[in-house]
Structures are given as structure tokens and as C-alpha cells.
C-alpha positions in Angstrom: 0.0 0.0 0.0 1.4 3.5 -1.3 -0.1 6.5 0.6 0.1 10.3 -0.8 -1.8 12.5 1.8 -3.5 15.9 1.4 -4.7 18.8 3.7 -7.6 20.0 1.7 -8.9 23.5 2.9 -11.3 23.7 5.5 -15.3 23.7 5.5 -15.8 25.3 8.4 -18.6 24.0 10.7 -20.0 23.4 14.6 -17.5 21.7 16.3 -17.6 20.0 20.0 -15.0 21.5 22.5 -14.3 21.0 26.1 -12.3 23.6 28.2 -12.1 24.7 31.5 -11.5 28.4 32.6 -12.6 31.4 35.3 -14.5 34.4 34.7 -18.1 35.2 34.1 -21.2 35.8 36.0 -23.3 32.9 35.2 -26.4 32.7 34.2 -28.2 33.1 30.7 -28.9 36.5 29.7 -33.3 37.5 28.7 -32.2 40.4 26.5 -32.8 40.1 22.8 -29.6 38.8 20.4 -27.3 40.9 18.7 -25.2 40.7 15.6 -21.5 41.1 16.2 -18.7 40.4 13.7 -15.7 39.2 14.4 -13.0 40.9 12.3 -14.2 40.3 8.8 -16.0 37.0 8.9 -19.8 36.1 8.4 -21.8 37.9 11.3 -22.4 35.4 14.5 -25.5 35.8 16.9 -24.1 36.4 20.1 -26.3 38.0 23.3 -24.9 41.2 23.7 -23.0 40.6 27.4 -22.1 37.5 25.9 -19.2 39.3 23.6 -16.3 38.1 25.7 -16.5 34.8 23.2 -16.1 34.9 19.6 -16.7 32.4 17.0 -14.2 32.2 13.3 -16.0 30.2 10.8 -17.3 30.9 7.4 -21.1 29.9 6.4 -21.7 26.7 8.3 -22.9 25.3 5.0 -21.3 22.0 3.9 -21.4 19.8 0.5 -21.1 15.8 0.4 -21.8 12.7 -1.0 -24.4 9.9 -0.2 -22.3 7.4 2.0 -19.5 9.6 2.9 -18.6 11.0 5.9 -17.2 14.5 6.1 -15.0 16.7 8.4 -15.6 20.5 9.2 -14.4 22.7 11.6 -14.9 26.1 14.0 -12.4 28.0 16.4 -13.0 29.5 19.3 -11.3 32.5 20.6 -11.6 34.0 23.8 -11.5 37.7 24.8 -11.5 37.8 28.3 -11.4 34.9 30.7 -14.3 34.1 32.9 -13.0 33.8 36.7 -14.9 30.5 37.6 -14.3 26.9 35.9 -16.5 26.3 32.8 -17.0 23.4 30.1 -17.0 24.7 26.7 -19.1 22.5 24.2 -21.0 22.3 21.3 -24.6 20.2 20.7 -26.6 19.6 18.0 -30.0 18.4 17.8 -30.8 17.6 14.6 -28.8 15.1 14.3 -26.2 15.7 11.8 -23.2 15.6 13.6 -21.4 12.1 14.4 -18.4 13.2 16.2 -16.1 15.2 17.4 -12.4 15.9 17.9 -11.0 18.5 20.5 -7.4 20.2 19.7 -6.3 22.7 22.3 -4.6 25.4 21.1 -2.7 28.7 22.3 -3.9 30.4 25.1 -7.9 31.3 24.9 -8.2 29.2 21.4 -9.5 26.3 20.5 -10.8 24.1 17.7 -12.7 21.0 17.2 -12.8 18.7 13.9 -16.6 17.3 13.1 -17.5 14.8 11.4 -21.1 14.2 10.0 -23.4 11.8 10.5 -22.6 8.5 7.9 -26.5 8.0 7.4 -27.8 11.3 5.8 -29.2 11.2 2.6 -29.5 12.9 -0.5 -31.3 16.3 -0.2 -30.8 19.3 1.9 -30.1 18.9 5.7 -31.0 21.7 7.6 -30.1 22.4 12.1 -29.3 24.9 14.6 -26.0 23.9 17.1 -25.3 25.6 19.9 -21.9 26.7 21.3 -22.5 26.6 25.3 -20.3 28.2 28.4 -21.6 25.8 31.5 -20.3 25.3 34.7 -22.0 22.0 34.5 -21.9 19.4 31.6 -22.8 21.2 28.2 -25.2 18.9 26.8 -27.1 19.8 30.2 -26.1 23.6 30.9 -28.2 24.0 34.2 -25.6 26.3 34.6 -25.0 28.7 31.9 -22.1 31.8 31.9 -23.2 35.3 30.6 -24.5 34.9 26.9 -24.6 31.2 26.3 -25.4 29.8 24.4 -24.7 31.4 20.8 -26.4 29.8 18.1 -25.6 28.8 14.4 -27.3 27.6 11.4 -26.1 24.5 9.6 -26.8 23.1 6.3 -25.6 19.7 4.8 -25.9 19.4 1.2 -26.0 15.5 0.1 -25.5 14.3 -3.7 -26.6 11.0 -4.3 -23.8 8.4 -5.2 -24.8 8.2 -8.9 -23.4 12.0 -9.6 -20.1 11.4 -7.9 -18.5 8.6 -9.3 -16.4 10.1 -11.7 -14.9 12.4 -9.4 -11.5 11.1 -10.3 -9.8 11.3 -13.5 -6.4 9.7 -14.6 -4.0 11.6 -17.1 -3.0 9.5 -18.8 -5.8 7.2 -19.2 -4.1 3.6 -19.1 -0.8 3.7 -17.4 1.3 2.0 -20.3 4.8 1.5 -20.0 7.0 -0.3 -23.1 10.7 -0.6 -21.7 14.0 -2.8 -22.7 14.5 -6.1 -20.1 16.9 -5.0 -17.5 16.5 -1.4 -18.7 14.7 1.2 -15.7 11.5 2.8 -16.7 8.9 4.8 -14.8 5.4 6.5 -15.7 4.1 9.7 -14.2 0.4 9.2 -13.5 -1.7 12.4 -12.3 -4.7 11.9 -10.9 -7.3 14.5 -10.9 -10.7 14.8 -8.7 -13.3 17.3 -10.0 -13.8 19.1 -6.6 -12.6 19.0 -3.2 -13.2 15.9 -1.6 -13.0 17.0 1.9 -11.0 18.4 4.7 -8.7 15.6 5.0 -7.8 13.4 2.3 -5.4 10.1 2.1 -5.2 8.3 -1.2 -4.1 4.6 -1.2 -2.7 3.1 -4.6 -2.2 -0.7 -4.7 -1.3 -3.1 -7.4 -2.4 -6.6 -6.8 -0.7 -8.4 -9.5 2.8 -6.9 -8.0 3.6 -5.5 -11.0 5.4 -2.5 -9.3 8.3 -1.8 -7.2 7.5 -0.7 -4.1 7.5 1.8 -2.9 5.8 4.3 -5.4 6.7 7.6 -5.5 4.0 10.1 -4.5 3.4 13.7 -4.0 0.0 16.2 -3.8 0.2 18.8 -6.7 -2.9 20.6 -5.2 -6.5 20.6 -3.4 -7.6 18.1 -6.4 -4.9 16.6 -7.9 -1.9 13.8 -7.3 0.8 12.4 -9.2 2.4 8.8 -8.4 5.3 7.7 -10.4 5.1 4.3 -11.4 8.4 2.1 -11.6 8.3 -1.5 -12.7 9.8 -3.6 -10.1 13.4 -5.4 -11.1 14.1 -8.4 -13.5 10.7 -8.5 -15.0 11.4 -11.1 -17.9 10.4 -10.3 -21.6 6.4 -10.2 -21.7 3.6 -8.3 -21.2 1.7 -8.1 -17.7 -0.9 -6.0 -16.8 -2.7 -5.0 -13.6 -5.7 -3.3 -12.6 -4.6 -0.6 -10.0 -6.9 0.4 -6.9 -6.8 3.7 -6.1 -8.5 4.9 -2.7 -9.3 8.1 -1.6 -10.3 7.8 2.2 -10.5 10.1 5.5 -9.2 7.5 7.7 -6.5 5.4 6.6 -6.8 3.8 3.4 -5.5 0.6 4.6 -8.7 -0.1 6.2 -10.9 2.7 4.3 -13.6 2.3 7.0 -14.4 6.0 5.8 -14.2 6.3 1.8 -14.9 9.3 -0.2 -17.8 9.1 -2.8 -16.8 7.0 -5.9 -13.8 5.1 -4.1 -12.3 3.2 -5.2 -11.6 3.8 -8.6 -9.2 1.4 -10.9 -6.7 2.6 -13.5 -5.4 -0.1 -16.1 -1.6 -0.6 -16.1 0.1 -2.7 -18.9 4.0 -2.8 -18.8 5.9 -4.2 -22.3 9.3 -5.9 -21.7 11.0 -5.7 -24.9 13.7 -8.3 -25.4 17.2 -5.8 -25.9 17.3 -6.5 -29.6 13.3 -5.6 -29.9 13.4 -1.9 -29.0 12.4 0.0 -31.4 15.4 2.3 -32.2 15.0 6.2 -33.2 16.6 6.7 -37.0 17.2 10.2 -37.6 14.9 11.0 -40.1 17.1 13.0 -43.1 14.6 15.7 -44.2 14.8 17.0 -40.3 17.1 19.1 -39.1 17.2 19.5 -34.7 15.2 21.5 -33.1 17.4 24.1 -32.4 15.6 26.8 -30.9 12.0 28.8 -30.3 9.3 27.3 -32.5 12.4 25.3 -34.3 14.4 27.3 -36.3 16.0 31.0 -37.1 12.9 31.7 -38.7 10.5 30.3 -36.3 8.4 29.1 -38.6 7.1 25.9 -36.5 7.4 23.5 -39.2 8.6 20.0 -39.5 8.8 18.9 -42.9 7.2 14.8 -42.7 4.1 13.1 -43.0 3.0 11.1 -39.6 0.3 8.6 -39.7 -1.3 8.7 -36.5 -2.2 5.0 -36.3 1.9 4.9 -35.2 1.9 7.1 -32.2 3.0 5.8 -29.3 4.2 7.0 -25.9 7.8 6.4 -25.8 8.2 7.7 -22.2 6.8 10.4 -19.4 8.6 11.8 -16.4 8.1 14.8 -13.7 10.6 17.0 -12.9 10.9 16.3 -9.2 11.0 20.2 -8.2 7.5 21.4 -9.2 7.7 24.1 -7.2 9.8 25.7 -10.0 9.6 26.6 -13.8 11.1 24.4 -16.7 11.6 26.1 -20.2 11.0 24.7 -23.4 13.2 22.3 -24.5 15.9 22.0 -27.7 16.9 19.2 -29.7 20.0 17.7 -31.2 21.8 14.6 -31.3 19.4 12.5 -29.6 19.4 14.5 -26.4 16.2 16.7 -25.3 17.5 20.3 -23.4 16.2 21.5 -20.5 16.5 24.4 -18.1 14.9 24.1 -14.8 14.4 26.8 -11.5 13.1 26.5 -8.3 11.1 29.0 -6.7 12.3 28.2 -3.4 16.0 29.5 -3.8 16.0 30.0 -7.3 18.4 27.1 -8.0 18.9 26.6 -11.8 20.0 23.2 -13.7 20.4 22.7 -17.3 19.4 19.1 -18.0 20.6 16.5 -20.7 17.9 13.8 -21.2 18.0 10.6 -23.2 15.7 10.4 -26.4 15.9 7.1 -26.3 14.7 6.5 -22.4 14.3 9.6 -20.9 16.6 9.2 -18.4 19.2 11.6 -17.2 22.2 11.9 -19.3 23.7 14.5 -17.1 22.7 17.5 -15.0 24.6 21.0 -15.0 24.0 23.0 -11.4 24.3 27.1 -12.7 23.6 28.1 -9.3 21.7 30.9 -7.9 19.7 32.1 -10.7 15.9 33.8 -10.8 15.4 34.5 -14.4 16.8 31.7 -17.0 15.8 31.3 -20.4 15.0 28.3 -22.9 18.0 26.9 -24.3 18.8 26.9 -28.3 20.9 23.7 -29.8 23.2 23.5 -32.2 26.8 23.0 -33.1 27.4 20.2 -30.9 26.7 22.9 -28.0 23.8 24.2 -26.0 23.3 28.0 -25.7 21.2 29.7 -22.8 20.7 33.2 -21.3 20.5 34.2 -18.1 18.7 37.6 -17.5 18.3 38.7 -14.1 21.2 41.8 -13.3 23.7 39.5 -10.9 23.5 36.8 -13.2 23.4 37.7 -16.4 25.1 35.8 -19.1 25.3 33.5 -22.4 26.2 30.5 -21.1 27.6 27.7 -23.8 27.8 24.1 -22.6 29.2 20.7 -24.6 26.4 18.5 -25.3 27.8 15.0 -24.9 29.1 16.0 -21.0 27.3 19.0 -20.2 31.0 20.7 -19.1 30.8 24.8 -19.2 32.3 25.9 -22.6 32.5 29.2 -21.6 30.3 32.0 -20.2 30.1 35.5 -21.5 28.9 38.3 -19.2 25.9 40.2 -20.8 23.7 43.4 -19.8 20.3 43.6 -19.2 17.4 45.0 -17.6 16.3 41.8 -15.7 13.4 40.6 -18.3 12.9 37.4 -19.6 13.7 36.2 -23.4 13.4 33.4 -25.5 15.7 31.0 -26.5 18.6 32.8 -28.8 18.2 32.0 -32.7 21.4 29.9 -34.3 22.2 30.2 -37.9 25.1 28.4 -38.9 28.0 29.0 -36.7 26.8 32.6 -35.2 23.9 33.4 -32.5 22.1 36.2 -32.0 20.9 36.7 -28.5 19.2 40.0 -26.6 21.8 41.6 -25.0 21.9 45.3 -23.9 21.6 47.2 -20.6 19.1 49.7 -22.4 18.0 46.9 -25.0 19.7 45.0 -27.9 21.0 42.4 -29.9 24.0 41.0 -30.4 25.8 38.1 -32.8 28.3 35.7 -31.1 30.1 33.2 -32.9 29.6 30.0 -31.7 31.7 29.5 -28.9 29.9 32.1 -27.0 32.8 34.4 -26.4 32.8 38.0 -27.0 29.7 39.4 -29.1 31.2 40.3 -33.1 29.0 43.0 -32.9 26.0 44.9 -30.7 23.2 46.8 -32.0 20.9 49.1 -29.7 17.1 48.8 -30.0 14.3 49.1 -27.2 14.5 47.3 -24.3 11.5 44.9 -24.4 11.2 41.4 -23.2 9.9 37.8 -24.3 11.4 38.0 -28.1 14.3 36.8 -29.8 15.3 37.8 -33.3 14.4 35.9 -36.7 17.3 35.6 -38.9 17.9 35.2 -42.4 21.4 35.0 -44.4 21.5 38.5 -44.5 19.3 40.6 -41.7 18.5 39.8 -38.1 14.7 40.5 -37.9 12.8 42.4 -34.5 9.1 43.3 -33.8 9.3 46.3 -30.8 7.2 48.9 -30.0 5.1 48.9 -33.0 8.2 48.7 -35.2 10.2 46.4 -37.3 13.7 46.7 -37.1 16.2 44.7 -39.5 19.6 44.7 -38.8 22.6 43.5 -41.2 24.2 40.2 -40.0 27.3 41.3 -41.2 27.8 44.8 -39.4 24.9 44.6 -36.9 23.7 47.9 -38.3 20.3 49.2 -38.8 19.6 48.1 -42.4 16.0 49.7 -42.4 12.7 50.3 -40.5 9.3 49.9 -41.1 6.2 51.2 -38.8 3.4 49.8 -38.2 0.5 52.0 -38.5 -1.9 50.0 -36.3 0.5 49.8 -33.3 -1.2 50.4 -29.8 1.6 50.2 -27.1 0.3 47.2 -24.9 3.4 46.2 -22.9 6.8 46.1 -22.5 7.1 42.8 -24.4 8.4 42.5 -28.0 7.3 40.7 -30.8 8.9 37.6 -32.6 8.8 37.2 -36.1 8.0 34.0 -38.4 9.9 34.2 -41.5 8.5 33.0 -44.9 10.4 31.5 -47.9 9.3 34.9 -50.0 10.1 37.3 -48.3 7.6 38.2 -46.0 7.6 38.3 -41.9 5.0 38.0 -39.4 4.4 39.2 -36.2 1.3 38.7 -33.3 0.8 41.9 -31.2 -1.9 43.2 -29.2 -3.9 40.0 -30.6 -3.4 41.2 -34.1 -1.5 39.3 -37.1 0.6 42.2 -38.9 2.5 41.2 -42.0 5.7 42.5 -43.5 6.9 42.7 -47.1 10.7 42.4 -46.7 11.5 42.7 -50.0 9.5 45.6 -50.7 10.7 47.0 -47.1 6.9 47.9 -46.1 3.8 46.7 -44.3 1.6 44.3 -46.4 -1.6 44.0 -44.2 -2.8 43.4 -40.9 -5.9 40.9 -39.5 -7.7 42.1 -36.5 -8.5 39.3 -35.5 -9.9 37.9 -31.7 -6.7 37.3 -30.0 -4.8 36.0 -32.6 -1.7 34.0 -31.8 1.9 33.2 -33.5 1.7 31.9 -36.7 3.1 28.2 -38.5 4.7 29.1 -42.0 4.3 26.4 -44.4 5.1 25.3 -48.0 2.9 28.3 -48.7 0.6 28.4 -46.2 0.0 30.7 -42.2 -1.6 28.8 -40.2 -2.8 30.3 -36.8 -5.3 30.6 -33.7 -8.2 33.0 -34.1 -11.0 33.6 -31.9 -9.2 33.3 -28.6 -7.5 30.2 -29.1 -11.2 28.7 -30.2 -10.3 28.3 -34.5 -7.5 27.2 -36.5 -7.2 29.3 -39.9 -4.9 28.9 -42.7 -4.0 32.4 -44.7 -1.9 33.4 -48.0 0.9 34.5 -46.5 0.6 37.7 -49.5 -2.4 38.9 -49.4 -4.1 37.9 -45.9 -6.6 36.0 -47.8 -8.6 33.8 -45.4 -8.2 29.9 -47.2 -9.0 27.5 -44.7 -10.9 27.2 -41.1 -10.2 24.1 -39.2 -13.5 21.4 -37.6 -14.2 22.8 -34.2 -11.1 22.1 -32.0 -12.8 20.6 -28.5 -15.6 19.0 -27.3 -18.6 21.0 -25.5 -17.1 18.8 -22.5 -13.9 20.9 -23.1 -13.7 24.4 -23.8 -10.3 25.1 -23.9 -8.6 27.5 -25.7 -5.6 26.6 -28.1 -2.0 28.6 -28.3 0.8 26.1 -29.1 1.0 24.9 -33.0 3.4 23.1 -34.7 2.6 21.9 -38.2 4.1 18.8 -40.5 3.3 18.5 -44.2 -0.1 16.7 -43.5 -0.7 17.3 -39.7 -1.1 20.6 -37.4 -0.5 19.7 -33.8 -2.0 22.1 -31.4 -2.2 22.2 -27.4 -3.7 23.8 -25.0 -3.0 23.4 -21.2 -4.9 20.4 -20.6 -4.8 18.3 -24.0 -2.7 17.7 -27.5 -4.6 17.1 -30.5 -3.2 16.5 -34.3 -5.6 18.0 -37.5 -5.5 16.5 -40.4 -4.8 19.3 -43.1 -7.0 17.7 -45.6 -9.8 17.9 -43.9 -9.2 19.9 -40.6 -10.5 16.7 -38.1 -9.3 16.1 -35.1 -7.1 12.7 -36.3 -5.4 12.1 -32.5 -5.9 13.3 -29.0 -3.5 13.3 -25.8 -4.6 14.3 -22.5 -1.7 16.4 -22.0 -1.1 19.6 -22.7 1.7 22.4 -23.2 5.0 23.4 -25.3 5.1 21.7 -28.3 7.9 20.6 -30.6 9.3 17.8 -32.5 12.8 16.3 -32.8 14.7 14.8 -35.9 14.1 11.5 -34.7 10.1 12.1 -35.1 9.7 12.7 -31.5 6.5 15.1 -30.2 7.2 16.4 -26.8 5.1 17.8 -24.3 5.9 19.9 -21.7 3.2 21.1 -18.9 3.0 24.1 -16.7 4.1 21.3 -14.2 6.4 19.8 -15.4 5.2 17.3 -16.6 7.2 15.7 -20.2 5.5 13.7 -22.5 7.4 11.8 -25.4 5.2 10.6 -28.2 6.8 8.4 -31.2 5.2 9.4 -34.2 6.9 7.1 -36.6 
């Protein structure tokens, strides 16, 4: 039995206490009630010499399912204490509390945990409880202090059974696992519960057919949701096995589950491959692909991966979690079979660059950079692995070998502490933000100082699009091109729709004649670069980055909610995709990448592939984030979490 535990937040309710103090007059008091609120929570009837009490609790107004029993709470605080001995207590007589729980706290507080009664069902549960001061026994309170008792309304809301049983969701679906005999594998499984399912929450995972090595690893990502990670226990022979997996979501503990939420348990389908070593399928480089080398793929960030996938041969190669989700991981580069990450904590903003295998996803090697609150994605290329760091200490173009991960050399840069994206490699130069009032600069490619600056605004979030002969940036309304081979201003053109929205740039996408593209302030502008002018703009409903290709600009309209193809020309609206989710879903759409018969798009909770033929939804993965695609066919997927998903589309 693996446990991951939860504090869920607090539904505040009557709670039974017991106390003893001094003070007070006795006696109850005949004059009418009066409302008094205690700092800024929900008003409490209180008698009015009765104020040397108060009571902290929200609307006593609790939600729960047929057959579950739940836990609420109250504290107590006391002004003043009375000078005699008293018993503090709380009684109900409706009925609709089980049990109680005293927990003494600092001096003059205290709290009580309540459960419900087991029994209730469905419908609408109404009482009144009392919170009483005796000198006596509270559920007899002959003798009453000043102002006792205060009373409280208290409603139990009970769903039936039948509309709570899919309160918990898997991501993925099936926990499948393909691996090489002798070879360590593991599957990140995320389990998701539609709302809160109480105050206190243990869930239980077992696997009966002991397919799993014990024990699992577990940890609570929020109020509703849980990850395990799933490793297959050691020398499993070649085969297949598979397992139903019991998961249990319980208030007491889920090794006797006398107390089970609504719905548990629930069972998630695990299936682990053990490939004979000469039967894993190996990763080819496929020829028409070049790596990944930096944001949305190449210098002219088109998004485009020229090859045909049939989705019939997707498969998930592997899935891990970056073990500190309490930081940030960038978007990843390609090259060489290696996938590059950077990763920060929040809690002491500790950076790591982070090699992993293609093949496996495991490790290949891990790169501390120490202290470090604003790092960049990282750009590939040239057997090396280029990142910025942007925050004033720090900042710096840092250049590491890709095979070991050893620091090539770092190169001190200025800045005004804003984030950028990953810096653009053409050939053997790079071309990186850099300026303590704003700029850009070329590097060659080992890193060291720039061949030449140029100064421009400073904005953040952009990185330049490059060509063989101009560096291309969107700022402030303006596009600026700048000669690769003097870094000088080459030529500007305005653009007369520009509203200033920010201080965050624009990136263009580059075409193969001679046009550029920009998103800003949810508008698509469009650049003749031959011609040196603006072409046209489409005012749009938010509309995103583009995809350039063979022809075609593909993008998100509507707030994420359409995909559209345009002629990259003349703005001409060509094609509008089948509606991208289900009524079930609404979410919006802002990650593209598109192949020569496929547009894969994401949101943040799922990955789908079009089929450009006919714009339907072809494929569908229930994870969603930063997309991109390696030379070895590879789609990953990386989550706000953390989360990494590696799909084989070949």
C-alpha cells in the first residue's frame, strides 16, 4: 500500500469543544440577540453581554456525498477569561453531527474537527447547534455563563452516489509502460478529482498483480490533484503483464478505508511491455529533419517540420516529472538525440540545465548554474547548447558541450532583468538580446565576445528571426532589420496599427518569400521584406503566433477557439479548421506546430493533431503544453508542471 496525503482546505462548521477556565457571572442572559462580527468573517449571533466569546468560521454550509462521511471545523477564541471553571461544548439536535475531535490550542483558542453523521441522505439537511459556556456538563447547561449559548445555522448538502463517481480522473488514461528487459522505466500518472473531496484526504494506490516496485513515488500537486510515479519492479522477464490498479481516496486510513470518499475506489489499467534488448524499437534520424534548435524550431521560427505522420503509429515512448514542481522548466531544444532543459526552483532559485536521453528519458547528465531567478530556454546547435541568463547579478550567455554537459565558456551580458526566449542559431553565429538599455548582439559559436551589438528598445519575451542576410525584431510597433554582417540598422518599417500594450516584443516567423509576421496586441501584422513595407494586418480575436508552411499561415483565431490557414501575401482567409474541443472541453488553443499533412496544437490540458486535408481532429492526448518535434520524429510535451510527454510518431 502506497499513501500520498493531502490537507484539503477547510469547511468550516459546529465543532464539539471542552475547556475549563474562570470568569463570568453565570447565568443566561433575557435580553434580545445581537449581531456582532468578528474581524471580517460572516456575522455570529451572540447576546450582547455574551461578547467576551467569539466564534471564526465561514457559512456553516457543507457539500457531500451519499455514504461519505465529512470533516468541518470552528475556532473559538476567547477575549476575556471568565474567573470560575467552565466546560466549553457544542450540541446539536438535529442530528447531523457524528463526532467530534477536541485540539487545544494557544492560550484562549480552541478548535474541534466534526464529522457528519454516515446515514444522511440525499437532499438538503437543515439544524441549529449551539456553542455553550456551563459550569456544569454542556449537553445539560443548568448552569449557563453570561450569553450562552450562541447559536448557528447549519446546512448539509448530500449528492446522491450516482453524480459522484467520476470524481476522479487519470491523465493518462491507461498507465502503459513499453521498456527494454533489464533497462529502468517509470510512468508519471496524475490523478485529478473534480472538486474537493474533503477536509482531509489520504489516497491509497495498490497493485495486486505486483507488477510495481515498491514503494511508489508520490506527491500532492494541489487541493484536487496527485501524481504517483510508477516504476516496474526489477528483472521482469520479456512479456507483457498487466494489472488493474486500486486507487482509494479515504478520511481515515486507506488501509482499512472504513471512511471512503464518494466514488472510491476507482481502478486505472496498467500494462508494462518488456522488450527483449534486440526488440526496442530504435530512433533513426529521419534525413529531411534538421534539430530543433531553438523557439518554435528554427531561425525563422516558422514551426514547421517537414514529414508526414500517420497517427495509427503514435506511441508514448516515455513520461517523467521534474521532481521540483515548485519551480519553472523552459522549453526544450533538440540535437543529437538529447532533449535540453533548463529548470528553476522558486524556493532559492536554483537553476539546472538538464541533458535527457531520447531514447529513455533518463538523465544523461545534470549542469547545477547556481543561484539564478530569471533563465531562459535553451537553443541547440553546433554540438553545444546556448542559454541566457537575464536577471542583473547573473546575467550571461552561457555555452555548454552536449555530450558531458562541461561549461564551454560563459560570457557576461547586460540587461534589464526581463525574460527572453531562446537565442536564434544560424550556422555558426547566434544572435541573442543583449543590452543594458536593449539590444541584440551576434556571437560566434563558442559564445565568447559578441562580433558586434546593435541598440534597440528594451522589451522582453522575443528573440530575433534571422535570415542570411538581416536579423529581424518586432518592438514597439516597429520592425527593425539589422545586417548580419555589421549589426547595423539596415532599415525600419512602422506599423500603423500599433497600440503600445506592454513592455514585451514581438517575434517574427519568417517565410520563404520574403515576407515576416508578427502577433501583437492579438493582431497578425504582416511585413513585405522585399519591398521594405507593411503588407496587411488581420484584426483578429486574439490572434496568436503563426506556423509558415510550404505556402501556407496557419494560426489561432478567436481566442485560441479556431484554427485558420491564410496566403501569406495577401491575408486572404483559405482554410478554417473542424471545431477544436468538445462541448465537455472548452479550452482554448496557443501552441501549434505543423508537418506537411498534420497541425498539432495544445492547450493546457490536452494535444490534439488535424488532419490538413480535412481539418479533423485525427489524434488526441490528455496532456497539454510546449510543443515541438525532434529529428528522430519525437513530439514532446511539456506542462506548466512539469510534466514531459514523449510521443513516437513514426
Amino acid at each position: 500500500m502506497h499513501r500520498f496525503t493531502r490537507l484539503l482546505a477547510c469547511l468550516l462548521a459546529p465543532a464539539v469543544l471542552a475547556a475549563c477556565g474562570g470568569g463570568g457571572n453565570g447565568g443566561a442572559s433575557d435580553k434580545p440577540p445581537a449581531t456582532v462580527v468578528p474581524g471580517d468573517k460572516p456575522p455570529v449571533t451572540v447576546a450582547p453581554s455574551g461578547d467576551w466569546l467569539s466564534i471564526h468560521s465561514a457559512a456553516l454550509e457543507i457539500g457531500m456525498a451519499e455514504g461519505q462521511q465529512s470533516a468541518f471545523g470552528m475556532d473559538i477564541s476567547l477575549v476575556r477569561t471568565p474567573s470560575q471553571p467552565f466546560n466549553l461544548g457544542i450540541v446539536d439536535g438535529g442530528g447531523l453531527i457524528a463526532s467530534s475531535e477536541v485540539v487545544a490550542g494557544a492560550a484562549r483558542q480552541y478548535s474541534a474537527t466534526m464529522r457528519s453523521a454516515i446515514d444522511l441522505q440525499p437532499g438538503t439537511h437543515r439544524s441549529t447547534v449551539e456553542v455553550r459556556a456551563c459550569e456544569d456538563d454542556p449537553r445539560v447547561c443548568a448552569k449557563p455563563l453570561e450569553g450562552s449559548p450562541w447559536r448557528l445555522p447549519l446546512t448539509i448538502n448530500v449528492k446522491p452516489k450516482a453524480d459522484t463517481g467520476g470524481r476522479m480522473s487519470f491523465a493518462p488514461a491507461m498507465a502503459e509502460i513499453s521498456m527494454q528487459a533489464g533497462q529502468a522505466a517509470s510512468l508519471t500518472v496524475e490523478a485529478s478529482t473534480s472538486t474537493v473531496l474533503g477536509e482531509q484526504v489520504h489516497v491509497a494506490l495498490t497493485d495486486p498483480a505486483g507488477i510495481l516496485a515498491a514503494p511508489v513515488g508520490v506527491r500532492a500537486l494541489s487541493d484536487k490533484q496527485f501524481a504517483a510515479t510508477l516504476v516496474p519492479a526489477k528483472g521482469l522477464v520479456p512479456g507483457v503483464y498487466t494489472s488493474k490498479l486500486e486507487v482509494r481516496a479515504c478520511a481515515d486510513d486507506p488501509a482499512v478505508c472504513h471512511l471512503p470518499y464518494a466514488g472510491s475506489p476507482w481502478t486505472l489499467a496498467l500494462k508494462v511491455t518488456v522488450l527483449p534488448a534486440d526488440k526496442v524499437k530504435p530512433l533513426p534520424v529521419l534525413p529531411q529533419l534538421g534539430p530543433w534548435s531553438t523557439y518554435r524550431g528554427n531561425p525563422a521560427h516558422t514551426g514547421y517540420v517537414p514529414a508526414s505522420f500517420d497517427p495509427a503509429s503514435f506511441a508514448l515512448r516515455w513520461q517523467r516529472l521534474f521532481e521540483n514542481q515548485d519551480g519553472r522548466v523552459t522549453a526544450p531544444a533538440h540535437d543529437n538525440g538529447l532533449v535540453f532543459q533548463g529548470v528553476v526552483t522558486y524556493r532559492g532559485d536554483r537553476a539546472e540545465l538538464v541533458a535527457i536521453s531520447e531514447e529513455s528519458g533518463a538523465d544523461v547528465w545534470r549542469t547545477s548554474l547556481g543561484l539564478m531567478s530569471k533563465l531562459n530556454p535553451p537553443a541547440a546547435a553546433n554540438g553545444k547548447v546556448y542559454l541566457t541568463s537575464t536577471s542583473r547579478e547573473e546575467a550571461s550567455l552561457w555555452v555548454f558541450d552536449q555530450k558531458t554537459g562541461k561549461l564551454l565558456s560563459r560570457q557576461k551580458m547586460d540587461t534589464q532583468g526581463r525574460y527572453a526566449l531562446a537565442p536564434a542559431v544560424l550556422g555558426d553565429t547566434l544572435y541573442a538580446p543583449n543590452g543594458s538599455a536593449g539590444g541584440l548582439s551576434q556571437f560566434r559559436a563558442d559564445g565568447q565576445q559578441p562580433a558586434w551589438s546593435s541598440t534597440l528598445p528594451a522589451f522582453a519575451d522575443w528573440t530575433p528571426a534571422v535570415d542570411a542576410s538581416h536579423a529581424y525584431v518586432y518592438l514597439d510597433g516597429r520592425l527593425y532589420a539589422i545586417g548580419v554582417a555589421d549589426g547595423r540598422l539596415a532599415y525600419q518599417v512602422d506599423d500603423p496599427d500599433h497600440q503600445w500594450p506592454s513592455y514585451s516584443g514581438g517575434t517574427l516567423v519568417l517565410s520563404d518569400n520574403q515576407f515576416g509576421f508578427v502577433s501583437d496586441s492579438g493582431r497578425l501584422v504582416a511585413f513585405n521584406l522585399a519591398r521594405r513595407t507593411h503588407a496587411w494586418t488581420l484584426q483578429g480575436k486574439r490572434v496568436t503566433t503563426p506556423s509558415y508552411a510550404k505556402g501556407m499561415l496557419y494560426l489561432f483565431n478567436n481566442t485560441g477557439g479556431t484554427l485558420e490557414a491564410y496566403a501569406p501575401d495577401s491575408g486572404k482567409l483559405l482554410w478554417t479548421a473542424a471545431k477544436l474541443s468538445d462541448p465537455a472541453d472548452p479550452t482554448w488553443f496557443d501552441q501549434l506546430v505543423v508537418t506537411d499533412n498534420l497541425a498539432f496544437i495544445s492547450s493546457e490540458d490536452s494535444t490534439l493533431a488535424l488532419d490538413l486535408a480535412s481539418g479533423k481532429t485525427v489524434w488526441r492526448y490528455a496532456l497539454g503544453g510546449k510543443l515541438s518535434i525532434s529529428d528522430r520524429g519525437m513530439l514532446y510535451i511539456v506542462s506548466r508542471s512539469g510534466r514531459v510527454a514523449a510521443i513516437g510518431l513514426q
